[in-house]
N, CA, C and O atoms as a DFTB+ gen file, in Angstrom:
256 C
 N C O
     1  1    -134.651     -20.449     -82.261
     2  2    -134.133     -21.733     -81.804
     3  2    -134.413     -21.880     -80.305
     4  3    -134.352     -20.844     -79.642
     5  1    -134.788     -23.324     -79.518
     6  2    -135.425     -23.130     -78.745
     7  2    -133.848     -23.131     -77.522
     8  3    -132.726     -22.868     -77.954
     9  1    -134.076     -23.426     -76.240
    10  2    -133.219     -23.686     -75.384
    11  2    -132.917     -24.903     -75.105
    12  3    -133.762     -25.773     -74.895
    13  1    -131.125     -25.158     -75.066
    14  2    -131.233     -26.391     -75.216
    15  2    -131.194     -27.372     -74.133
    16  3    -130.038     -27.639     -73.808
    17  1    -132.129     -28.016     -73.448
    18  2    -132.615     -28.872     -71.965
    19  2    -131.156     -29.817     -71.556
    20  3    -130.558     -30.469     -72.412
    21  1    -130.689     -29.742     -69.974
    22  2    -130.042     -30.754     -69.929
    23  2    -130.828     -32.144     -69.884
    24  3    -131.979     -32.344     -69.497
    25  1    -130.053     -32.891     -70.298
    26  2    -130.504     -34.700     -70.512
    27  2    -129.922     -34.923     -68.980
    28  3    -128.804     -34.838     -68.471
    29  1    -131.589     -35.338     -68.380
    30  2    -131.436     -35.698     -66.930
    31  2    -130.890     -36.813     -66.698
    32  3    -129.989     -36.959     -65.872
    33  1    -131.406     -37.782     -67.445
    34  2    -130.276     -39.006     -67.216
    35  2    -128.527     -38.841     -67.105
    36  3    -127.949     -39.666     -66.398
    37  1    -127.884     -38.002     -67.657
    38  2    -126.635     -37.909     -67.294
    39  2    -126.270     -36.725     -66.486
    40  3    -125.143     -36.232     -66.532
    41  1    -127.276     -36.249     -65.710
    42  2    -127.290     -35.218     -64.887
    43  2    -127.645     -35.579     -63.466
    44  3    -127.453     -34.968     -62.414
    45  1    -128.244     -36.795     -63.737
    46  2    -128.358     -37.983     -62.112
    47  2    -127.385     -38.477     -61.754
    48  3    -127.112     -38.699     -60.574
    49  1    -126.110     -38.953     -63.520
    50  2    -125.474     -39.765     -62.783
    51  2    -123.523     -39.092     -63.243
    52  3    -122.487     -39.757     -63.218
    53  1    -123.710     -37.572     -63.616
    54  2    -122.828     -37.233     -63.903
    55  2    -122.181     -35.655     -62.881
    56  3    -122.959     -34.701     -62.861
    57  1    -121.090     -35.533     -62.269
    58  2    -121.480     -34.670     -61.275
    59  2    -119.905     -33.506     -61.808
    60  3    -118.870     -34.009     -62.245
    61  1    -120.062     -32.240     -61.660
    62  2    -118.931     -31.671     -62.242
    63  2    -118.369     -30.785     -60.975
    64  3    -119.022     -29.927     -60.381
    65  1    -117.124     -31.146     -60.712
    66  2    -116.460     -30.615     -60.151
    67  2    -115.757     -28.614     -59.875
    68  3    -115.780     -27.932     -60.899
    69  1    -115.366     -28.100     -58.905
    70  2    -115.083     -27.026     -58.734
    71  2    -114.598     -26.551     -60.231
    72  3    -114.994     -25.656     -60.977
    73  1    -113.437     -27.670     -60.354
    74  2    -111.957     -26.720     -61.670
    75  2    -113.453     -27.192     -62.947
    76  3    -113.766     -26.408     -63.844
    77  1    -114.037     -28.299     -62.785
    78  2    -114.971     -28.752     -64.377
    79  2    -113.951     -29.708     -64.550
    80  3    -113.100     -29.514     -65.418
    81  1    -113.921     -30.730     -63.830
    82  2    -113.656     -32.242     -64.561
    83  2    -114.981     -32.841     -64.107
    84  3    -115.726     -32.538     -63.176
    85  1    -115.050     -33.796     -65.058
    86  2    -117.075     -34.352     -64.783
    87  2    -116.529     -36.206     -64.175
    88  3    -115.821     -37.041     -64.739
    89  1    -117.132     -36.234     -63.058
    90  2    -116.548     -37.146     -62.434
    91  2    -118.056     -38.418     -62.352
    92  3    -119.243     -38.278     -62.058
    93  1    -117.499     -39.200     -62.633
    94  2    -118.712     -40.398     -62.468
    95  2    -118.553     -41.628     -61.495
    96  3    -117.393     -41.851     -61.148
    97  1    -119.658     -42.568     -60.934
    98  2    -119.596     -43.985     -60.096
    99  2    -118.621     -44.865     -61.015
   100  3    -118.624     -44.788     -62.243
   101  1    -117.806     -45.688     -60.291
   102  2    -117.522     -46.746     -61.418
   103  2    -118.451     -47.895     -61.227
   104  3    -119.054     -47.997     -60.159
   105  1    -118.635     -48.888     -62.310
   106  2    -119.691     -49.664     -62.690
   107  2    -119.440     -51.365     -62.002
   108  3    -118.425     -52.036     -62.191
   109  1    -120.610     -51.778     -61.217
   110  2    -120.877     -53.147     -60.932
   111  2    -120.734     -52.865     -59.338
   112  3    -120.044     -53.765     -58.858
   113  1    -121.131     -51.964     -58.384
   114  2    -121.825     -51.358     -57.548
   115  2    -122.885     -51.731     -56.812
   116  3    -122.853     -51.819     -55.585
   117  1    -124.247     -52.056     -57.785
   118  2    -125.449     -52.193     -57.749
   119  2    -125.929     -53.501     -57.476
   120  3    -126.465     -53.484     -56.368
   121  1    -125.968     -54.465     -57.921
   122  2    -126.639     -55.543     -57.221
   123  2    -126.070     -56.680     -57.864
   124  3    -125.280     -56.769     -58.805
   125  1    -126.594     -57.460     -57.212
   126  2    -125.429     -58.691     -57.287
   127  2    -123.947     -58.667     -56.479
   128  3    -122.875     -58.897     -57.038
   129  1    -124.081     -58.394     -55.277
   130  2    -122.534     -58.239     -54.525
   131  2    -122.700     -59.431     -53.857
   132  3    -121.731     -59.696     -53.146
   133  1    -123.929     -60.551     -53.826
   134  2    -122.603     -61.644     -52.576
   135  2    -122.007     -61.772     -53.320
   136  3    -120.945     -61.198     -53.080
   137  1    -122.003     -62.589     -54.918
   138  2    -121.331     -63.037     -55.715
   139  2    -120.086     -62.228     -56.004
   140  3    -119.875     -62.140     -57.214
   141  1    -119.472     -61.800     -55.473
   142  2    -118.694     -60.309     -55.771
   143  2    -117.747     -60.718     -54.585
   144  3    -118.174     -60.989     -53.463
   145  1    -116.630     -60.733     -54.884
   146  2    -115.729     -61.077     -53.883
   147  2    -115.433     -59.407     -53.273
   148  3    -115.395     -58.334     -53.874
   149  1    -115.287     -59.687     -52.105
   150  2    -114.565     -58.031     -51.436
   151  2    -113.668     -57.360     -51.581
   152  3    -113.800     -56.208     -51.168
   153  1    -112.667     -57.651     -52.070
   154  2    -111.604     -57.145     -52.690
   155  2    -112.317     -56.426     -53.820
   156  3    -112.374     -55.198     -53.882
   157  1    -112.909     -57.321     -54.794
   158  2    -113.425     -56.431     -56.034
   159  2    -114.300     -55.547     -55.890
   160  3    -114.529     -54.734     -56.786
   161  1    -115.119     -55.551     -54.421
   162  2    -116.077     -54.428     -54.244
   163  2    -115.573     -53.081     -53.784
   164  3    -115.770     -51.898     -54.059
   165  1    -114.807     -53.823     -52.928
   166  2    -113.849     -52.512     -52.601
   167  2    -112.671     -51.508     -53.782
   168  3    -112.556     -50.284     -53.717
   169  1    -112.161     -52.121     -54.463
   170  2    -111.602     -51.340     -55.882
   171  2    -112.579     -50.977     -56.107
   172  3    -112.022     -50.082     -56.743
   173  1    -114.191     -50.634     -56.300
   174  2    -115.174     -50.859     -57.182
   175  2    -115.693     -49.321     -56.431
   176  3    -116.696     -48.736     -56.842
   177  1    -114.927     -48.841     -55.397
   178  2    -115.683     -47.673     -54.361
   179  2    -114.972     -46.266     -55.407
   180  3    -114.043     -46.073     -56.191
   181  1    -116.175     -45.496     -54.754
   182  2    -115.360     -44.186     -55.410
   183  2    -115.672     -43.714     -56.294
   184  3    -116.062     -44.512     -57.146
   185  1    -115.718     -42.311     -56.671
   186  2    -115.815     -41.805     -58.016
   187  2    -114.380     -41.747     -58.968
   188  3    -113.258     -41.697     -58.463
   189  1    -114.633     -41.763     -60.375
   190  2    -113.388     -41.499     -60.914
   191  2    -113.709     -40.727     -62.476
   192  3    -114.473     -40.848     -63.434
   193  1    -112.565     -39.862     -62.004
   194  2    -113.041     -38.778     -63.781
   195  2    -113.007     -39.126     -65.044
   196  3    -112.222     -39.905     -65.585
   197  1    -114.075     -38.396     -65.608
   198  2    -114.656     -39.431     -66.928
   199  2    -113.320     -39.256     -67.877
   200  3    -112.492     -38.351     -67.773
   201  1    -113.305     -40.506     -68.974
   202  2    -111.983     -40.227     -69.750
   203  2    -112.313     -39.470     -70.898
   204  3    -113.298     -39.442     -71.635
   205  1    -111.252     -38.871     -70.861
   206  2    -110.731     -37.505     -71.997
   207  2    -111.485     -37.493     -73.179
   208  3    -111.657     -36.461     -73.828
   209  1    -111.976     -38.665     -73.516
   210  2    -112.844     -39.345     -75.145
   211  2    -114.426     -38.780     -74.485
   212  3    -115.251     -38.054     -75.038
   213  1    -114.459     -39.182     -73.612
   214  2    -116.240     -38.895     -73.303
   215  2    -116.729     -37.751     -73.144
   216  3    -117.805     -37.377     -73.612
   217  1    -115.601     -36.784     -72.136
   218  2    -115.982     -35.873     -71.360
   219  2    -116.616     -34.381     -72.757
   220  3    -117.378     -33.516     -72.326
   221  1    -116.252     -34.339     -73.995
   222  2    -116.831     -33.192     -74.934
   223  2    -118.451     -33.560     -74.845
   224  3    -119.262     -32.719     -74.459
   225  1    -118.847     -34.944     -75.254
   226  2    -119.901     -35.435     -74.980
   227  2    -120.928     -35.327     -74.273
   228  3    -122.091     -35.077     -74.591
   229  1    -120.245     -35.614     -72.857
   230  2    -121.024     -35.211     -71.892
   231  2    -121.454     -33.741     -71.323
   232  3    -122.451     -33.269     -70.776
   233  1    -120.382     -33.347     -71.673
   234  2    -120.834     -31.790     -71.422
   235  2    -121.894     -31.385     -72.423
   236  3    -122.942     -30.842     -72.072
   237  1    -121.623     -31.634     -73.545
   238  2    -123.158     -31.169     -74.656
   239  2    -124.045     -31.707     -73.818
   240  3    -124.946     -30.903     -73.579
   241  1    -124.193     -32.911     -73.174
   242  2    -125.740     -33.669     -73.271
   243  2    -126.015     -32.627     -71.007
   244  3    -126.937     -32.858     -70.224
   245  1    -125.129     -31.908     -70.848
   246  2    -125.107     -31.287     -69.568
   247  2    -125.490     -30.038     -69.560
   248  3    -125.973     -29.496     -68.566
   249  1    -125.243     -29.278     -71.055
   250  2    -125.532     -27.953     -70.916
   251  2    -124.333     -27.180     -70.687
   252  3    -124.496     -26.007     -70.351
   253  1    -123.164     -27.625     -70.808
   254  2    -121.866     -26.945     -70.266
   255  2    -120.676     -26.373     -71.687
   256  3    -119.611     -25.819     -71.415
């Protein structure tokens, strides 16, 4: 059986912490901000840890 590769796509955008909680960007960031009032860009800062449903997931597709 061969070795199993992490999936780089969630390895660009998935980052794991000291203890191993896998922490991600939150979404609408990227473009389109005049339209984006500041208040909402600002809630919009920051990483925040993935929820409890995803995180088995992501670790398979991480190698962890």
């Amino acid at each position: 059986m061969p070795k199993q590769k992490t999936h780089k796509g969630t390895s660009k955008r998935i980052k794991v912490t000291g203890s191993g909680k896998l922490m991600r960007e939150k979404t609408g960031r990227r473009h389109k901000l005049e339209r984006k009032s500041s208040t909402l860009t600002r809630r919009l800062e920051g990483a925040e840890v993935v929820s409890k449903n995803d995180a088995p997931r992501l670790k398979r597709l991480l190698g962890l």
